[in-house]
BAFI-3210 file (N, C-alpha, C; in Angstrom, 3 decimals, decimal comma, padded with zeros to 6 digits):
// residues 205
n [1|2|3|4|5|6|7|8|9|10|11|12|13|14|15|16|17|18|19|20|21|22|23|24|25|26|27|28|29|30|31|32|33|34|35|36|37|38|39|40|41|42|43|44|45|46|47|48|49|50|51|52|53|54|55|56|57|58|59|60|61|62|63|64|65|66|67|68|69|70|71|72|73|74|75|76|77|78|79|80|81|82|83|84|85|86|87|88|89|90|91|92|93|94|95|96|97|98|99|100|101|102|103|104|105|106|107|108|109|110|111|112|113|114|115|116|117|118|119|120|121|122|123|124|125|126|127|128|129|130|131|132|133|134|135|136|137|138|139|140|141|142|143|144|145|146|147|148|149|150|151|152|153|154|155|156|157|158|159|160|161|162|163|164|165|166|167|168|169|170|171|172|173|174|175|176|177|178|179|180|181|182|183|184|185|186|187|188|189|190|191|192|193|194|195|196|197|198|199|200|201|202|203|204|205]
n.u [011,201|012,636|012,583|014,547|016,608|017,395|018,411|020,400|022,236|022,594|024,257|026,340|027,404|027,696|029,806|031,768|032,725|033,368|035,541|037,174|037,595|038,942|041,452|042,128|042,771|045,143|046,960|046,868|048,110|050,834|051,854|051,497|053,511|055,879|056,509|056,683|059,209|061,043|060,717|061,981|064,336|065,557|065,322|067,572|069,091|069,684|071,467|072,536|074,660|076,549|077,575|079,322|077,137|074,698|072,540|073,422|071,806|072,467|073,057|073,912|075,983|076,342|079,459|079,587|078,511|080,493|083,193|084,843|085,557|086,637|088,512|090,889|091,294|091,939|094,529|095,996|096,250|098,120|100,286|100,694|101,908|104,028|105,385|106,340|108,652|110,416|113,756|113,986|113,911|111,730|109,324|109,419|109,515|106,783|105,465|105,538|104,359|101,612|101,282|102,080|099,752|097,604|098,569|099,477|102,157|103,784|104,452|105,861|107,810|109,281|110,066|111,773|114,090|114,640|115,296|117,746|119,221|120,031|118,500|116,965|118,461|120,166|118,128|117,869|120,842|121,211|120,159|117,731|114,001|111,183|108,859|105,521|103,613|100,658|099,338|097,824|095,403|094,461|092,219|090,347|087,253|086,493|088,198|089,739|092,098|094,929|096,739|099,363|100,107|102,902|104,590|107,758|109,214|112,298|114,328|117,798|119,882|121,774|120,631|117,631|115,642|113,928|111,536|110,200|107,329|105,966|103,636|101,932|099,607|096,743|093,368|091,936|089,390|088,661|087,273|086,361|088,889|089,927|092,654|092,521|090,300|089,514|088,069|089,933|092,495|095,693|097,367|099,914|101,940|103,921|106,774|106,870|107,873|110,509|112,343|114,823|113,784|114,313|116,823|117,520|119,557|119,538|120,024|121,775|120,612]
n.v [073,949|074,428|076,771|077,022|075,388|077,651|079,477|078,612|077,891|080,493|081,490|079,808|080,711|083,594|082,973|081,697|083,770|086,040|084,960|084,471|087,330|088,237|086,494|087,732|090,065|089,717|088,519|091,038|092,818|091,712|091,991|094,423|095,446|093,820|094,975|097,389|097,415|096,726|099,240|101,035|099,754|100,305|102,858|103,621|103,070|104,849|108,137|111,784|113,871|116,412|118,356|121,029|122,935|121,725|119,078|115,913|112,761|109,800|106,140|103,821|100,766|097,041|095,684|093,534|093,722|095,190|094,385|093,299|095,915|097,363|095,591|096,003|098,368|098,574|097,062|098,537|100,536|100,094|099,223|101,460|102,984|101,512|101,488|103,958|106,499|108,858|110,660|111,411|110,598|110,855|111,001|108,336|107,411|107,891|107,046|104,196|103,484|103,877|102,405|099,288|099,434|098,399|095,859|092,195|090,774|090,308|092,224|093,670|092,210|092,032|094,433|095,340|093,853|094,824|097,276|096,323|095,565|097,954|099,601|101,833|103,651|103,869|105,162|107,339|108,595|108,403|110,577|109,734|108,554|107,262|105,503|104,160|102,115|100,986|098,193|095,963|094,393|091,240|089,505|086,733|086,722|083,612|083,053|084,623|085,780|087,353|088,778|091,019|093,444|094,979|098,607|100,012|103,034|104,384|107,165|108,626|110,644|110,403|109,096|106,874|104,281|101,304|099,249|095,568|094,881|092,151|090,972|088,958|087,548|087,003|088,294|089,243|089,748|092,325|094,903|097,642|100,712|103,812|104,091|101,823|101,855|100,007|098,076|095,404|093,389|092,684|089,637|087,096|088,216|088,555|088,605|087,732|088,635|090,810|092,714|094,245|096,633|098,434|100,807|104,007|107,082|109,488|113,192|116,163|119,853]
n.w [070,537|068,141|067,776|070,222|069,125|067,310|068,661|070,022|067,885|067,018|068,545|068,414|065,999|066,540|068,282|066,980|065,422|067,193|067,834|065,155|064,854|066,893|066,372|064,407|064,769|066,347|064,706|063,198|064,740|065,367|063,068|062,415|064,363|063,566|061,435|062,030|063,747|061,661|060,068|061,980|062,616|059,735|059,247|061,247|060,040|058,292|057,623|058,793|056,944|057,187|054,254|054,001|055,122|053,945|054,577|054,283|052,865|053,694|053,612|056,090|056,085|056,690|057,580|056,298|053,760|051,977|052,586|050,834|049,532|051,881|053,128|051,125|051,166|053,437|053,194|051,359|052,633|054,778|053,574|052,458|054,503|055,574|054,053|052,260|052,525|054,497|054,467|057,663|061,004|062,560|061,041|060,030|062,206|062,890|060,965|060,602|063,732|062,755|060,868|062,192|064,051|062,193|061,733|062,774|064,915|062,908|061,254|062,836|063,530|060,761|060,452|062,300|061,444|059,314|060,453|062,244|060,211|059,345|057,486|057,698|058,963|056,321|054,954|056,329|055,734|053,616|052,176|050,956|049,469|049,945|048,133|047,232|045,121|044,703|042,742|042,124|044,020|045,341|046,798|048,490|049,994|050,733|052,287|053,332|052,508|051,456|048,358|047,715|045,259|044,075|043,383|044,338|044,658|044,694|045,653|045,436|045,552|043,260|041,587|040,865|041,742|040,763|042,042|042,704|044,294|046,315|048,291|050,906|052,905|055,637|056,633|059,366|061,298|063,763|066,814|065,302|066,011|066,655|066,208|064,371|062,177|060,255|060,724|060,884|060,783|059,427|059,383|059,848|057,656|055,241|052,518|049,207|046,858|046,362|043,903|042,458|039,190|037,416|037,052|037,073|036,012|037,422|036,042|036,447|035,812]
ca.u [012,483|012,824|013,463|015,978|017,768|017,861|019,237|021,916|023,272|022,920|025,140|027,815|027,863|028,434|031,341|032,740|032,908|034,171|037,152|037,948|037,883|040,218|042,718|042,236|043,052|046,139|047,682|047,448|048,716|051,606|052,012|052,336|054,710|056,900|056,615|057,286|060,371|061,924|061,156|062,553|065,844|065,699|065,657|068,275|070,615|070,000|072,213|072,783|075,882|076,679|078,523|079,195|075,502|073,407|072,424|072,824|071,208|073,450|072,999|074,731|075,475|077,111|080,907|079,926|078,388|081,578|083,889|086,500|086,522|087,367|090,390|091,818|091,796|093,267|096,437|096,796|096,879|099,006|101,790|101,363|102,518|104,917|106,888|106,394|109,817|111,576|115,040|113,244|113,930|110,350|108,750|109,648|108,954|105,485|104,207|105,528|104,076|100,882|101,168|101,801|098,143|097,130|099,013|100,154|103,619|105,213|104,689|106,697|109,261|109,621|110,096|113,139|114,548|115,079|116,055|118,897|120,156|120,196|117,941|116,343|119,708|120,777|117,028|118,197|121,795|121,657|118,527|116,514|112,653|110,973|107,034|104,818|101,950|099,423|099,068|096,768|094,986|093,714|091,994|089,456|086,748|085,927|089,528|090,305|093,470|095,227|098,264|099,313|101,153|103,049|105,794|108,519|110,280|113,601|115,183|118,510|120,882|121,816|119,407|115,800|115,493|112,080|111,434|108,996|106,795|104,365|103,164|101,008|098,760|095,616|092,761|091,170|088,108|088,770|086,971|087,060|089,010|090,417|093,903|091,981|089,236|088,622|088,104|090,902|094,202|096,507|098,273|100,826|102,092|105,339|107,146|106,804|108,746|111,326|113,333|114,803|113,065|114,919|117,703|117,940|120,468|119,304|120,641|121,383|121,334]
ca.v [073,311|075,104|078,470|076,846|075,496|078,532|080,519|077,726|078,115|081,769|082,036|079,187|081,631|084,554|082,809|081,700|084,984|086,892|083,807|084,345|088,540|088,134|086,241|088,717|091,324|089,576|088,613|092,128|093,392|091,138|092,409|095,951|094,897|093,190|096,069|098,959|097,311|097,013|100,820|101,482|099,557|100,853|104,430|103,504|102,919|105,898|108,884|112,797|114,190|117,947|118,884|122,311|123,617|121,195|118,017|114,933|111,632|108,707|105,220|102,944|099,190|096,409|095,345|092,087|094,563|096,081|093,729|093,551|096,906|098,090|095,038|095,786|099,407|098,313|096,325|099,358|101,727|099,821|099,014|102,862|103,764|100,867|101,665|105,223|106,753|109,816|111,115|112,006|109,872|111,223|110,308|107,236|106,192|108,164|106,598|102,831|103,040|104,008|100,974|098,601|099,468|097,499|093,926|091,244|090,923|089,509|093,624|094,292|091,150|092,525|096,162|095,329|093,088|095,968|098,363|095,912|095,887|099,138|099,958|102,912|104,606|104,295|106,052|108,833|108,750|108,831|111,148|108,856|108,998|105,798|105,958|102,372|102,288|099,541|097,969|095,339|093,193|090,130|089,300|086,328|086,580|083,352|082,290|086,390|085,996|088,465|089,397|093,057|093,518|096,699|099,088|100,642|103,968|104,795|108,440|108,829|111,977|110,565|107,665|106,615|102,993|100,586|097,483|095,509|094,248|091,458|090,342|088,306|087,637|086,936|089,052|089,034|091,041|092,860|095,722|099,185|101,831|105,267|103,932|100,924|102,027|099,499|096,863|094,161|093,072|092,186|088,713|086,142|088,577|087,719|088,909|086,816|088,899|092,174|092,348|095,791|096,231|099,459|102,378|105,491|107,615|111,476|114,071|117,432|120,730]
ca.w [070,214|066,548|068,880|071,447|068,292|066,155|069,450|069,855|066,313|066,535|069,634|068,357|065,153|067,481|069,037|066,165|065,108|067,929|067,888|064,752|065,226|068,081|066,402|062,867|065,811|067,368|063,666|062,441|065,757|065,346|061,660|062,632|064,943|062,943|060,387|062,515|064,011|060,556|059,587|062,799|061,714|058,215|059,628|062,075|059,067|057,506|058,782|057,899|057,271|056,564|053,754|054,488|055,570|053,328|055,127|052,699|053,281|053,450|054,040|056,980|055,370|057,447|057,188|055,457|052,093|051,626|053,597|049,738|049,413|052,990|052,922|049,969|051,203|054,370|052,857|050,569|053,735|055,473|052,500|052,065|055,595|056,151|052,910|052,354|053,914|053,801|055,250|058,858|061,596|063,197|060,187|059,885|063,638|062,936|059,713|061,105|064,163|062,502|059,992|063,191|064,580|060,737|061,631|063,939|065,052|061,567|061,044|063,516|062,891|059,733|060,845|063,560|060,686|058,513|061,421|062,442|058,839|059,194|056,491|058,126|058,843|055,601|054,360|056,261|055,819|051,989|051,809|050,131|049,684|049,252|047,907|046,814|044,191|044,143|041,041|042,345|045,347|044,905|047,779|048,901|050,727|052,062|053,119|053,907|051,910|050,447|047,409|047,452|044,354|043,594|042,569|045,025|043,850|045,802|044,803|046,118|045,048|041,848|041,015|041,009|041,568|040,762|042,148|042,343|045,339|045,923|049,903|050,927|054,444|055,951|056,960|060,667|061,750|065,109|066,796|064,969|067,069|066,050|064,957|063,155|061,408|058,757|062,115|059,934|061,497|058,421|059,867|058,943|056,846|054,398|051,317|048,446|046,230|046,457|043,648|040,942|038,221|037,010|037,637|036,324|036,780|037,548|035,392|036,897|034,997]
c.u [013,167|013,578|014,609|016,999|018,409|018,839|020,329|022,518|023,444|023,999|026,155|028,080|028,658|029,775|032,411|033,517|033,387|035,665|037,864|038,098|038,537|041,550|042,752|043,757|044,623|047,255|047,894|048,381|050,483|052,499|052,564|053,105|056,264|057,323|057,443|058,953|061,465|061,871|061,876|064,254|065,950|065,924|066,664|069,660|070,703|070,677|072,007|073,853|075,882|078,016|078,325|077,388|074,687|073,667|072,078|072,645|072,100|073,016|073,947|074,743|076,888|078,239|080,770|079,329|079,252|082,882|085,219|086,765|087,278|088,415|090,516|092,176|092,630|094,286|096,915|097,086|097,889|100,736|102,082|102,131|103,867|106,258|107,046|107,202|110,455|112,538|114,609|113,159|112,328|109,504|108,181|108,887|107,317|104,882|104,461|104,917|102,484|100,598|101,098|100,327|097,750|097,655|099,658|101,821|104,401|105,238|106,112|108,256|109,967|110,263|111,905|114,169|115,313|116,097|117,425|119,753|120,681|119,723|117,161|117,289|120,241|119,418|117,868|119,708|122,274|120,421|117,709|114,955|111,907|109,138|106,877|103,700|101,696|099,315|097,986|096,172|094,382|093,248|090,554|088,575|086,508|087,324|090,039|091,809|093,405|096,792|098,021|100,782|101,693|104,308|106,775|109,357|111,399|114,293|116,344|119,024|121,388|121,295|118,391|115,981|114,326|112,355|110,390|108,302|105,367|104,432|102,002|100,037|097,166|094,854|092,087|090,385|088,519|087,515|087,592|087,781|089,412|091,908|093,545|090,829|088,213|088,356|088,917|091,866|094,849|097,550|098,957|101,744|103,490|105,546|107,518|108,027|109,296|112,400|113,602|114,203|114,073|115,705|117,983|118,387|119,933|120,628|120,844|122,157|121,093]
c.v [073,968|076,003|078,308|076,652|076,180|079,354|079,913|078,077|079,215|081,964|081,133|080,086|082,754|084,310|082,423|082,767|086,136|086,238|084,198|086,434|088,522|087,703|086,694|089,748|090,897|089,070|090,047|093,151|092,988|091,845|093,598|095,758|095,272|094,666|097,320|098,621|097,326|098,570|101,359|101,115|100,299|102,557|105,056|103,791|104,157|107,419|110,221|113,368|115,656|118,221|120,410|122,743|122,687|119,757|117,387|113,602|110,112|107,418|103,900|100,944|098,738|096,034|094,473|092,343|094,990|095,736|094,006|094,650|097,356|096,804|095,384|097,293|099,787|098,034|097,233|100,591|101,016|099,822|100,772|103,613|102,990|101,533|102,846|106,005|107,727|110,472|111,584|110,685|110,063|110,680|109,075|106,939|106,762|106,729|104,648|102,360|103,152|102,777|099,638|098,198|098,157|095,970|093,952|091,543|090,222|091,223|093,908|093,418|092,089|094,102|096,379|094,334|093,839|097,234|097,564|095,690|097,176|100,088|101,539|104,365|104,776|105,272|107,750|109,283|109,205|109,803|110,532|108,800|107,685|105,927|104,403|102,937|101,047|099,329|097,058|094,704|092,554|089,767|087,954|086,245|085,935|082,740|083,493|086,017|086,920|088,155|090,759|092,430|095,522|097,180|100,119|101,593|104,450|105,691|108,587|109,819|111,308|108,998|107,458|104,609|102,480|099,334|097,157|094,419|093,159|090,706|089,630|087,969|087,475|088,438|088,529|090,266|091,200|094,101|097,189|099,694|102,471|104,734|102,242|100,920|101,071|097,714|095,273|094,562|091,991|090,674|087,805|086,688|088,293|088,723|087,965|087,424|090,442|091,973|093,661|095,318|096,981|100,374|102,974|106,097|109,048|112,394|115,547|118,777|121,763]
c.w [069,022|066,927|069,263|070,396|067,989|067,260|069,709|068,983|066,304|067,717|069,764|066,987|065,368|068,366|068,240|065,260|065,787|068,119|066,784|064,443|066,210|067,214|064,835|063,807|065,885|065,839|062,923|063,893|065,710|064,177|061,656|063,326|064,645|061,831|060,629|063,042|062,692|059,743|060,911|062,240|060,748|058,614|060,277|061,250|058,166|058,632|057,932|058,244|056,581|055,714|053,574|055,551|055,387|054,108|053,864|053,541|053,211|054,018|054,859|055,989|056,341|056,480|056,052|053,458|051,731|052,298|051,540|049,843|050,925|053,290|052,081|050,348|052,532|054,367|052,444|051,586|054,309|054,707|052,622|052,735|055,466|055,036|052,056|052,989|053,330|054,714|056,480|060,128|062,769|062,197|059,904|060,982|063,113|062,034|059,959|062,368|064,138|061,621|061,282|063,948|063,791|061,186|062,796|063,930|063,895|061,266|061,596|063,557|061,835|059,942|061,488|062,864|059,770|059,289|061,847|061,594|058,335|057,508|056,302|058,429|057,776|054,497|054,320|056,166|054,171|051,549|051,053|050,251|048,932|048,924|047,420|046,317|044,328|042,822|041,229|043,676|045,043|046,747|047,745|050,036|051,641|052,615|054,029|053,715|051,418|049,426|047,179|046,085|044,035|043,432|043,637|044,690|044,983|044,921|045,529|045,103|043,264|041,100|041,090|040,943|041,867|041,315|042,439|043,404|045,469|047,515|049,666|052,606|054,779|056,469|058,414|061,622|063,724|065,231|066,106|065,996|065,453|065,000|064,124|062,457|060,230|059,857|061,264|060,036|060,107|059,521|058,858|057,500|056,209|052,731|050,328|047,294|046,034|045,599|042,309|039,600|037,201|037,449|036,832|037,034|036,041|037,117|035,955|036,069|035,467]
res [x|x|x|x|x|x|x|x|x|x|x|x|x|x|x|x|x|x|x|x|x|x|x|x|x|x|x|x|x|x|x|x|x|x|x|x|x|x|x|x|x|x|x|x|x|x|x|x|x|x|x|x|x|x|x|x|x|x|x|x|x|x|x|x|x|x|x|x|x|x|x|x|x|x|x|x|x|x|x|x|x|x|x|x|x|x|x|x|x|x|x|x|x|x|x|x|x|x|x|x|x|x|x|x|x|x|x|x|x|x|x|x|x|x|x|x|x|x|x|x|x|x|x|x|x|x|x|x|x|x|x|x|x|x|x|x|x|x|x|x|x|x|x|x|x|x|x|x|x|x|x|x|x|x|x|x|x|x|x|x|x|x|x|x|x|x|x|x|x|x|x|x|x|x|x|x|x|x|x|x|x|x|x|x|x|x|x|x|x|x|x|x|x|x|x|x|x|x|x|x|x|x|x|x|x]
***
């Protein structure tokens, strides 16, 4: 009986021991797993890009790491096309219907608002050359508001005139393409304030 015991206990030892080596096995199996799929990601995000010859190492990071800067550098591309204008009736249609891609139809409200005032004929009618600096964006994240604030220079033949711009509009995540790159559709967009700041009158010698 001593015998039969001891071989009992030795062969519920042995099973408790191949039970819990099975499920050592099937937690580290799991482990590498889990492991390798995230160096797989992690490797996924890393990219190489050639400047000239030398391959440099760069790292991929999602929209939502870098979601302020790429709006704030979307409003400021878009202000730069829309109101960037010089005596060229090709020009013009180019660099507006490149700003259009950037926003909803208050863009384009706004656009055919100006063209029926004939604002665009008188660009190129008085040679005038219109440029916009950023001075600031205020932008929130979690509402995806924006304020573009900034400075409008208009050169005509014997003047320079400043004024001084401030919009305003939402942000709305779309798919990237080619003519939208920063995947954010400027909407509801509006002018809060257009109004001279300064004129100088060009001297010629």
């Amino acid at each position: 009986m001593p015998v039969l015991q001891n071989l009992e206990n030795k062969i519920k030892l042995t099973f408790t021991i191949s039970v819990l080596v099975i499920i050592a096995c099937i937690i580290i199996s799991l482990g590498s797993i889990f492991i390798a799929r995230g160096m797989v990601a992690d490797s996924r995000k890393s990219i190489y890009v050639l400047d000239g010859t030398v391959p440099v190492l760069v790292h991929q990071t999602d929209q939502d790491a870098s979601l302020a800067v790429e709006a704030k550098a979307d409003v400021e591309a878009f202000h730069h096309l829309f109101f960037t204008l010089s005596p060229d009736d090709k020009y013009i249609q180019y660099t507006i219907n490149k700003a259009l891609y950037l926003i909803d139809e208050s863009g384009a409200a706004q656009y055919n608002a100006l063209k029926e005032k004939g604002f665009y004929n008188n660009i190129v009618g008085t040679s005038s050359v219109c440029t916009i600096f950023c001075d600031s964006i205020k932008f929130d994240q979690r509402s995806m508001k924006f304020i573009y604030y900034g400075r409008q220079r208009i050169e005509r033949r014997t003047s320079i005139l400043y004024r001084s711009l401030v919009t305003a509009g939402s942000l709305r995540r779309i798919p990237r393409s080619p003519n939208n790159p920063y995947g954010l559709l400027i909407v509801n967009w509006r002018t809060l304030k257009n109004q001279d700041i300064e004129q100088q009158a060009k001297t010629d010698f």
